[in-house]
Legacy VTK file of the C-alpha trace (Angstrom):
# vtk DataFile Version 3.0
C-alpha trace
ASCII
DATASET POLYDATA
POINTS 463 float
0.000 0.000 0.000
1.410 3.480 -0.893
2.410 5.408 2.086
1.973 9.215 2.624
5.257 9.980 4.104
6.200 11.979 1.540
7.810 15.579 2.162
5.702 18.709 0.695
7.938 20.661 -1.304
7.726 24.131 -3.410
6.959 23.754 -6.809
7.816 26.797 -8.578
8.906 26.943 -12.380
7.856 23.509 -13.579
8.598 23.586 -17.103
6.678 20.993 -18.852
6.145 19.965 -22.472
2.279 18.540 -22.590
-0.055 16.904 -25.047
-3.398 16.408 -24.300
-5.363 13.394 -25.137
-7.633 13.288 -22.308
-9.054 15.916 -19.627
-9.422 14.533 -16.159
-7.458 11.924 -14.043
-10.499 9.921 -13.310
-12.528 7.535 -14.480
-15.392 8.816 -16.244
-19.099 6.929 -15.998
-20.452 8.637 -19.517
-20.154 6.555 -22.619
-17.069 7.033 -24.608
-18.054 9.490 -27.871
-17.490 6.392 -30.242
-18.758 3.593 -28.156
-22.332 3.125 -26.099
-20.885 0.182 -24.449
-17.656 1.650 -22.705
-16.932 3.771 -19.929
-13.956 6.084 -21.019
-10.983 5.589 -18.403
-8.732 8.274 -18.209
-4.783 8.043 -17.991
-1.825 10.701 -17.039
1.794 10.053 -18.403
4.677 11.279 -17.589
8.231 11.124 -19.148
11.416 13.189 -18.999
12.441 13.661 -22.282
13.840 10.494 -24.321
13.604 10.539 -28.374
12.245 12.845 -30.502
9.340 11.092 -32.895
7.631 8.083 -32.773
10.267 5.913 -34.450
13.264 8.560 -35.364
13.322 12.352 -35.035
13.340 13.325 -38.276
9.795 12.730 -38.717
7.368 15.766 -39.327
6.333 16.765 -35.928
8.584 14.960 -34.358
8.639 16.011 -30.781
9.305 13.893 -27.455
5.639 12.736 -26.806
5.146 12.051 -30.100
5.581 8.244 -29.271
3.570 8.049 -26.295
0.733 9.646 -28.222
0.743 7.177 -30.965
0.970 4.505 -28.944
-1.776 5.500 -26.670
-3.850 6.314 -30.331
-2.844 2.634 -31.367
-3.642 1.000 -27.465
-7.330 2.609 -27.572
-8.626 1.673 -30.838
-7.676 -2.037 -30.042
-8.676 -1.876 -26.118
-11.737 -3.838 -25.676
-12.241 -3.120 -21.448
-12.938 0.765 -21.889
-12.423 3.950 -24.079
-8.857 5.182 -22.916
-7.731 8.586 -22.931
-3.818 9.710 -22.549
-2.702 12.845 -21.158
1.457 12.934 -21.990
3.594 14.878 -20.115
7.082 15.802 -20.524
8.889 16.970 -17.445
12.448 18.346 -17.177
15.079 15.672 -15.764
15.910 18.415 -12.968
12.402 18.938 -12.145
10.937 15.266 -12.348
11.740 15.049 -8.246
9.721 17.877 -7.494
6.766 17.507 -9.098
6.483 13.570 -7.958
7.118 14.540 -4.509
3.991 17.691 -4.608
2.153 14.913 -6.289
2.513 11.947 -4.283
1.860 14.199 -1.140
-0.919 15.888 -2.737
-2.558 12.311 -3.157
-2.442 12.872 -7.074
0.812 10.815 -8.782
0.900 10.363 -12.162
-0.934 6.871 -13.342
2.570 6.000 -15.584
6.177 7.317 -15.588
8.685 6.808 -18.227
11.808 7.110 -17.310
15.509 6.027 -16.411
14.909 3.557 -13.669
18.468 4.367 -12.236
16.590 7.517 -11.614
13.632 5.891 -10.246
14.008 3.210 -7.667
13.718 4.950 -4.814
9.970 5.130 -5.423
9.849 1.275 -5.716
10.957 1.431 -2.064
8.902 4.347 -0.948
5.505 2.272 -1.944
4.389 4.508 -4.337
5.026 1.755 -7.477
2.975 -1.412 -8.283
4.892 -4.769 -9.120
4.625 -5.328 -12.881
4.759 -9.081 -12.397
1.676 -10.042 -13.922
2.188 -7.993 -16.984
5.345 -9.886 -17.792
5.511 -13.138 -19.881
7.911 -15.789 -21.210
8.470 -14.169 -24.350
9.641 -11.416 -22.598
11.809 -12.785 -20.687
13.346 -14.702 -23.354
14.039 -11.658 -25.603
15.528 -9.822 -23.211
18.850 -10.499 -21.174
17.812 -11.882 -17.571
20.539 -8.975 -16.528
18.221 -6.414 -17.873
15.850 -7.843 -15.396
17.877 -7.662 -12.331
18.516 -4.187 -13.271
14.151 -3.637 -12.544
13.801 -5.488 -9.589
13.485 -4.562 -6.528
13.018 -7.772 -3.919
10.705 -9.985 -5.229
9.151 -8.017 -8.043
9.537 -6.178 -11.431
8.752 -2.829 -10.881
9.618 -1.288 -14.413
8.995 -2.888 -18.007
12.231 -2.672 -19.677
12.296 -1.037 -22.863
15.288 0.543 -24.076
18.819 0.825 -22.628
22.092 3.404 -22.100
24.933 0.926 -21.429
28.207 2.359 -20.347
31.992 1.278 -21.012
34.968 2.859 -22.256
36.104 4.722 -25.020
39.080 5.109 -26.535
41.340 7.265 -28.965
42.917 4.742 -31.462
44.818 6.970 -33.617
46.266 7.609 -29.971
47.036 3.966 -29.347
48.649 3.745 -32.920
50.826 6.408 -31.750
52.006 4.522 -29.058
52.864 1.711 -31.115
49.879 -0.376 -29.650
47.994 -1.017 -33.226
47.732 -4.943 -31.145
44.975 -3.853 -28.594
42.654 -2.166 -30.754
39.642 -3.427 -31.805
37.100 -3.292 -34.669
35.382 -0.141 -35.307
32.093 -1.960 -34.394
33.131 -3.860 -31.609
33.482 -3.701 -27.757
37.195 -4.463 -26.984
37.987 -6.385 -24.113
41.332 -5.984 -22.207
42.575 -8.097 -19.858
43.577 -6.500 -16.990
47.448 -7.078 -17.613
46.567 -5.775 -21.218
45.042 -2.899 -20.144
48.088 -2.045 -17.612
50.473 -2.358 -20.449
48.292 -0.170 -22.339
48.521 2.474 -19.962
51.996 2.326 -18.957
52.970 2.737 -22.889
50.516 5.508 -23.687
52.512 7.415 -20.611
56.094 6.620 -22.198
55.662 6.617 -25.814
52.513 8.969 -26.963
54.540 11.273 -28.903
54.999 14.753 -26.690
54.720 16.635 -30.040
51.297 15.600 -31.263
49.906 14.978 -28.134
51.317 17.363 -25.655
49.811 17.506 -22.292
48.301 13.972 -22.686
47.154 11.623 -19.888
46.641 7.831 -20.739
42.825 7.382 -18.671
40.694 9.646 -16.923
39.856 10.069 -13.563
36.950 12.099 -11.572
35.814 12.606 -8.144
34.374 15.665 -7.892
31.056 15.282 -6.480
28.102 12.587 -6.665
28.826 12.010 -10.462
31.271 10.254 -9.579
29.840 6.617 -8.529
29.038 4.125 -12.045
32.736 3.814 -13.580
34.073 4.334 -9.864
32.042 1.866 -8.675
32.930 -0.497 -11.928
36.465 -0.128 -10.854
35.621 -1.380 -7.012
34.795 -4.260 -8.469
38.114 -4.979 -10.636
39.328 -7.754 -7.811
35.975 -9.423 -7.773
34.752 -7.493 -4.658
30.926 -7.981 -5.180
30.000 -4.975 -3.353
26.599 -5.474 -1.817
25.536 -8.630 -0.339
22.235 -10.856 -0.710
20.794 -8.506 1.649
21.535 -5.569 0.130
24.426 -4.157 2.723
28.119 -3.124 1.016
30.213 -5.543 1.933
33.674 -3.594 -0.135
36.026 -4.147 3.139
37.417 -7.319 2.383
41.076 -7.895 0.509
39.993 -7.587 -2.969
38.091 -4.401 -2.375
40.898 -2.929 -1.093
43.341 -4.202 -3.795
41.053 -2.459 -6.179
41.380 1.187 -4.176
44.895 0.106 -3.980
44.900 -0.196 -7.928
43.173 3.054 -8.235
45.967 4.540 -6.008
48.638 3.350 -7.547
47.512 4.129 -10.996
47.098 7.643 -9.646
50.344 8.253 -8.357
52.014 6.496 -11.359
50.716 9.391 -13.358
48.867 7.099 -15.844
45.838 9.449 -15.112
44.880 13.513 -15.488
45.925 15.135 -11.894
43.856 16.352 -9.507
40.712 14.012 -9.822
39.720 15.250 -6.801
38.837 18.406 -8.190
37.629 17.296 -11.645
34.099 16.538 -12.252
33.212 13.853 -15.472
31.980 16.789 -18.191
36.152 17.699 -17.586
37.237 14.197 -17.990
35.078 14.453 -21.025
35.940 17.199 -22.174
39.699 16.198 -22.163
38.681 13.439 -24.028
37.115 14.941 -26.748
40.546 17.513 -26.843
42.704 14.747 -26.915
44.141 15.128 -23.796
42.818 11.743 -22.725
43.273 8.361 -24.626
41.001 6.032 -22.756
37.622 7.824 -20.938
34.579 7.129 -19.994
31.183 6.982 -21.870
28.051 5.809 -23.004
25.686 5.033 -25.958
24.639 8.563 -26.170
27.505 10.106 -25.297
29.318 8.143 -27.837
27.348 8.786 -30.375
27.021 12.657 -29.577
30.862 12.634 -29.499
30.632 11.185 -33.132
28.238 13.884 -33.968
29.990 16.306 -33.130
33.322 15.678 -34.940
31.160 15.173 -37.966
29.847 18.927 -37.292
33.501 20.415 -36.957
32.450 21.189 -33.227
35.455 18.886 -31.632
38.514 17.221 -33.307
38.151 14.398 -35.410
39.709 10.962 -34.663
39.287 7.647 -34.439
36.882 6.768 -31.624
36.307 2.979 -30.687
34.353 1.034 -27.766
35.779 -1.441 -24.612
34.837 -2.520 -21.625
36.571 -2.015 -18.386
38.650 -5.047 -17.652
38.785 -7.439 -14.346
41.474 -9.339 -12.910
39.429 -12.653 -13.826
39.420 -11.499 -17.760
35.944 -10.913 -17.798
34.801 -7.305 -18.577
32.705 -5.098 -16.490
30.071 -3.573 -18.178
26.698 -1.254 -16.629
23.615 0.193 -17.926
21.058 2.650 -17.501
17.744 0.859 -18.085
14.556 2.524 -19.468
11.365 1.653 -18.922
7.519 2.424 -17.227
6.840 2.146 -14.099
3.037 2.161 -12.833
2.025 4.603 -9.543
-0.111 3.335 -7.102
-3.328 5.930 -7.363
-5.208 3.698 -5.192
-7.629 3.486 -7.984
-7.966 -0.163 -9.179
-9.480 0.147 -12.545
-6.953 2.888 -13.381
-4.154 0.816 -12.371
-5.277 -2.104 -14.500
-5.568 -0.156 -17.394
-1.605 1.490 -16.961
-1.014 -1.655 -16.957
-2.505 -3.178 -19.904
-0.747 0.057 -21.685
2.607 -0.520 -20.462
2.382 -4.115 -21.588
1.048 -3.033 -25.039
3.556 -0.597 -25.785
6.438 -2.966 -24.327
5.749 -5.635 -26.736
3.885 -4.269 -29.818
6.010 -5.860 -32.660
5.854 -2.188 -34.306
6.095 0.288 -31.084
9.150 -1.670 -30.061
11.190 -0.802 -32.402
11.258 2.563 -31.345
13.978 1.266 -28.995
16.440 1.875 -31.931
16.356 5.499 -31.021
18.425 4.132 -27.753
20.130 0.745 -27.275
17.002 -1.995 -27.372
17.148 -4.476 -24.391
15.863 -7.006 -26.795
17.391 -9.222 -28.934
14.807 -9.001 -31.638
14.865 -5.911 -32.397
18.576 -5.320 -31.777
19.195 -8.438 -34.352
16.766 -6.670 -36.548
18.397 -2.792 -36.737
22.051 -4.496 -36.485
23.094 -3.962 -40.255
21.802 -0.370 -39.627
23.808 0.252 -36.137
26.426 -2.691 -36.022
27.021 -2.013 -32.312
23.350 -2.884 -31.467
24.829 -6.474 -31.746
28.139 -5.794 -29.535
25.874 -4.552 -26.976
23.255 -7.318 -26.830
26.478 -9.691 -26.620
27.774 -7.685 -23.911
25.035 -7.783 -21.641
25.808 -11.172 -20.253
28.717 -9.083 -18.259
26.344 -6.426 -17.015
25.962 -5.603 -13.379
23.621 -3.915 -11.151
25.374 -0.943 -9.972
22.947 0.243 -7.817
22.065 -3.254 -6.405
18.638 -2.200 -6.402
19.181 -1.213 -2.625
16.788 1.835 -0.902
18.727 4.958 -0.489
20.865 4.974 -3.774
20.577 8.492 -4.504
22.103 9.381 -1.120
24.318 6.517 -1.595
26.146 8.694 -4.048
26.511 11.643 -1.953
29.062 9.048 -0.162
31.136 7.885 -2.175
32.739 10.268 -3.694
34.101 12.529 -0.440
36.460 9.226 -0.142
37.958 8.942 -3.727
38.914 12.281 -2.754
40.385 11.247 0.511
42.329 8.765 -1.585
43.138 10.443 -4.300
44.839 13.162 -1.854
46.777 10.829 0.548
44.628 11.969 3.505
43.017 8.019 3.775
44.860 5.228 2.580
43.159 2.528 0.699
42.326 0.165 3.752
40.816 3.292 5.411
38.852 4.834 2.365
37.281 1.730 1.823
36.567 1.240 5.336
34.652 4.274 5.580
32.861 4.177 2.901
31.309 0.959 3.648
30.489 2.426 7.225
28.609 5.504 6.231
27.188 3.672 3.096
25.619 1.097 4.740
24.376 3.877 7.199
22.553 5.562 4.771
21.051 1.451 3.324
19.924 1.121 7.255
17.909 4.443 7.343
16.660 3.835 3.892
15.553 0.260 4.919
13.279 1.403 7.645
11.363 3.202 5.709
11.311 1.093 2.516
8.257 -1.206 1.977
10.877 -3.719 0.243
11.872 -6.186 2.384
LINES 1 464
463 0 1 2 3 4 5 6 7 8 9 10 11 12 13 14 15 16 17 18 19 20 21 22 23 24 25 26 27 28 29 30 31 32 33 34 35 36 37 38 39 40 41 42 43 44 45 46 47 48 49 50 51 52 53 54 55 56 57 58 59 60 61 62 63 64 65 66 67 68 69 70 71 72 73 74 75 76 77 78 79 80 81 82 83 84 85 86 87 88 89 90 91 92 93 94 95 96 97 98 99 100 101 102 103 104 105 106 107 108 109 110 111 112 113 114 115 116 117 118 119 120 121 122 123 124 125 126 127 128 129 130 131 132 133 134 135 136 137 138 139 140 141 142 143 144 145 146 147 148 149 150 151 152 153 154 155 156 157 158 159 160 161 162 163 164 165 166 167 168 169 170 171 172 173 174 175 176 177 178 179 180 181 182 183 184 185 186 187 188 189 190 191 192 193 194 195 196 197 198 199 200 201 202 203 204 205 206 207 208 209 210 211 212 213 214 215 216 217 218 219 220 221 222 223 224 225 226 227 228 229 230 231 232 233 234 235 236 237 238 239 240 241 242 243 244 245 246 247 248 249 250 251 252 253 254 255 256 257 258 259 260 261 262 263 264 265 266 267 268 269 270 271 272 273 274 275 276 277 278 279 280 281 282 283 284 285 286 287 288 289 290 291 292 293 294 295 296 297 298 299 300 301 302 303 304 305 306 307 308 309 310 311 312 313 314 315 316 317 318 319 320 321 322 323 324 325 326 327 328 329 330 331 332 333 334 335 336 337 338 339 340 341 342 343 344 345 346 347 348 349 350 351 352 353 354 355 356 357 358 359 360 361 362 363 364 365 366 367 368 369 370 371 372 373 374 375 376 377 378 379 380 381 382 383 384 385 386 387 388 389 390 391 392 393 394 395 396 397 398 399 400 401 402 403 404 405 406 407 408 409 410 411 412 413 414 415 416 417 418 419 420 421 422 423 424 425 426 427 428 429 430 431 432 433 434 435 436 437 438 439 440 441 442 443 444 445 446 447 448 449 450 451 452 453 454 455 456 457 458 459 460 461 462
C-alpha cells in the first residue's frame, strides 16, 4: 500500500512539455463518444524527455511525446475493457523530483512514468510503485537479457517494463594507441574491446612513455573524476576490478574485504604512477570528457549517447576528429565489467484499481507491440529481436546485446541509492589526496554507506 510519508515541497517553475489526449485523471461513468458500451478511463503520463518522434526524429512533428501519443492512439482503438484517454507529459530531468514529490503528497501521482529507472528506484521502495509481475511473460523474458531484469527489480518483483537501454563502457582514442605503437589492442570499429587486466596495464603504462609529446602534448593515458556525486558508475565499476561484489544478498556493502581494497589500492597506484589527469579530486566527469574529446585523454569514460554525440559532433567540426572505438573495463578474472542505464515504465499506485489495470494493460502493449518496439532503436534496445533486426543499420546494437551477459547492477537495487552517491565520492577524494589510505577509504565508505542502506531500509516497503 502506498504510504503518505512523503515531504511537501515548493513547486515553482515547472517547465513541462504537454499533449493532451484526455481531460481529467479519473474515471469517467459517460459513454465514450465512439462507443455506447464503454466507460472512457482516463490516464496521465509522464516522461522526462527520451527521443524525438515516434520511431526517429526526423519525422514531421517529431517532438518527445510524439511516441507516447501514438501509442496510446494505437492502445485505444484495439482496447476492448474501456475507451482510454492519454494525457502525456514531458517533465524536465531536474524537475521530475519535485513535481512527484507535490504529487505523491498531494494524493495525485501520475498513473505512468517513463523514465531512467536508475533515476527511479527509490519510489519502488517508498511504496508509491505497483509490481509489474503479472504484466510480464515468457516471451519477454526470453528476448531480453535476464541482466536487464535484475537491473528492474526490486526484492521480489519487477517494478519497471524494460524497454530501451544506455549501457556504459569505455572509449578510446585509437589513432592515440597507434601512436604509441599499440595497433595490437585495438579493436574493430564496431566492436566492444575487451582488455585483460594485464593488457590494459600495459596499455597504460605505454601511452605514458611513448605517446609522442609533439602531437599529443599535455596527454594523460585514462581519466579520472571525483568531484562530487557524479562520480559513482565507472568508480564503482572499478571497485569491483578484484571481484569485490560490493553489496551482499541482503543488500548491505560488503567492499572491506582484501579484494576491495586491492582495487582502491589499484586506483591509487595508478594515480600516483601518473597514468591518469591530476587532480581528480577536483575534476568533475563533463572535464574528464571534455579532455577526451581535446585529446588530452586516450582512454575515458562513456556511453551510448555520449558516444554517439561525441561522433556527432566531430562530424559537425564542433570537436577534433579521430578515431573513436568502444571497450569494456577489464577485471582481474578477464571478464569485462560492463553497466547500464535501463529505461522503462513504471506504474504509480493511485489507489484506484481500474486505473491501475488499465496502466497496466498500456505498459504491456507498448512494451511488446512488434511495431512500437522498435522505437527502442532510437536508444540501445534491451531485446534481442529488435537489436538483431536494426544491427546492419547500427552494427554495435549487436556488440551490446552480446555484452550484456557481463552487465551488473550498480545500484544493487538497494533503498537509499541516490544518497548513496553523496558518499562515495568525499572518499575517492580522501584517496586520491593521501589523507586516507586505501584500507581506510574503503573502510569508511562501507560504514557511512551502509548507514545511509539502514535508514533507507526502515522506511522502505521492500523487504
Amino acid at each position: 500500500m502506498f504510504k503518505k510519508r512523503f515531504l511537501a515541497t515548493a513547486l515553482s517553475g515547472v517547465l513541462a512539455l504537454s499533449a493532451l489526449a484526455g481531460c481529467s485523471d479519473k474515471e469517467s461513468s459517460k459513454p465514450a463518444g465512439g462507443s455506447k458500451d464503454k466507460k472512457t478511463v482516463e490516464l496521465s503520463l509522464m516522461l522526462t524527455p527520451q527521443w524525438k518522434g515516434v520511431m526517429d526524429a526526423t519525422e514531421q512533428g517529431a517532438d518527445y511525446d510524439s511516441f507516447f501519443k501514438y501509442a496510446a492512439d494505437k492502445f485505444s482503438k484495439q482496447y476492448k475493457d474501456y475507451d482510454v484517454k492519454v494525457k502525456v507529459e514531458v517533465v524536465a530531468s531536474e524537475q521530475r523530483d519535485e513535481l512527484l514529490n507535490v504529487k505523491l503528497n498531494g494524493g495525485t501521482p501520475p498513473d505512468i512514468f517513463f523514465e531512467n529507472t536508475f533515476a527511479m528506484g527509490d519510489y519502488a521502495h517508498r511504496g508509491a510503485l505497483v509490481p509489474l509481475n503479472d504484466i510480464v511473460d515468457d516471451a519477454a523474458k526470453k528476448d531480453i537479457d535476464q541482466n536487464y531484469w535484475d537491473t528492474v527489480t526490486f526484492g521480489k518483483d519487477i517494478y519497471f517494463y524494460p524497454f530501451s537501454h544506455m549501457p556504459g563502457t569505455f572509449a578510446y582514442n585509437a589513432d592515440m594507441l597507434k601512436a604509441a605503437g599499440l595497433e595490437k589492442y585495438i579493436g574493430g570499429e564496431n566492436e566492444i574491446k575487451t582488455w585483460t587486466l594485464e593488457e590494459y596495464e600495459t596499455i597504460l603504462n605505454s601511452l605514458k612513455k611513448d605517446l609522442p609529446k609533439d602531437k599529443y602534448p599535455n596527454a594523460y593515458p585514462m581519466g579520472l573524476y571525483a568531484l562530487n556525486n557524479q562520480a559513482d558508475t565507472w568508480n564503482l565499476a572499478y571497485l569491483r576490478m578484484f571481484g569485490n561484489q560490493f553489496f551482499d544478498k541482503k543488500g548491505n556493502i560488503v567492499l572491506d574485504d582484501a579484494k576491495g581494497v586491492k582495487a582502491a589500492e589499484w586506483l591509487k597506484k595508478t594515480y600516483d604512477a601518473g597514468l591518469t589527469n591530476p587532480g581528480a579530486e577536483s575534476v568533475s566527469s563533463n572535464d574528464v570528457l571534455a579532455m577526451f574529446k581535446n585529446q588530452k585523454i586516450a582512454i575515458a569514460f562513456t556511453n551510448s549517447v555520449l558516444f554517439n554525440n561525441t561522433k556527432a559532433e566531430m562530424e559537425q567540426g564542433k570537436a577534433p576528429k579521430f578515431d573513436i572505438r568502444l571497450a569494456n573495463i577489464p577485471s582481474e578474472s578477464g571478464d569485462p565489467l560492463t553497466f547500464t542505464y535501463v529505461s522503462g515504465a513504471a506504474v504509480f499506485n493511485t489507489q484506484d484499481e481500474t486505473r491501475i489495470k488499465v496502466s497496466k494493460d498500456f505498459v504491456k502493449f507498448f512494451s511488446t507491440d512488434p511495431e512500437l518496439v522498435k522505437a527502442s532503436k532510437n536508444g540501445v534496445p534491451v531485446r534481442t529481436s529488435v537489436a538483431n533486426e536494426f544491427k546492419s543499420q547500427n552494427p554495435l546494437f549487436a556488440a551490446y546485446d552480446k555484452n550484456a551477459q557481463y552487465l551488473f547492477n550498480f545500484t544493487g537495487s538497494v533503498p537509499g541509492y541516490s544518497q548513496l552517491r553523496q558518499v562515495l565520492f568525499p572518499e575517492l577524494q580522501a584517496l586520491y589526496t593521501g589523507q586516507k589510505s586505501p584500507e581506510q577509504a574503503i573502510k569508511d565508505y562501507q560504514k557511512n554507506g551502509n548507514q545511509v542502506i539502514k535508514d533507507a531500509k526502515e522506511n522502505s516497503v521492500i523487504k
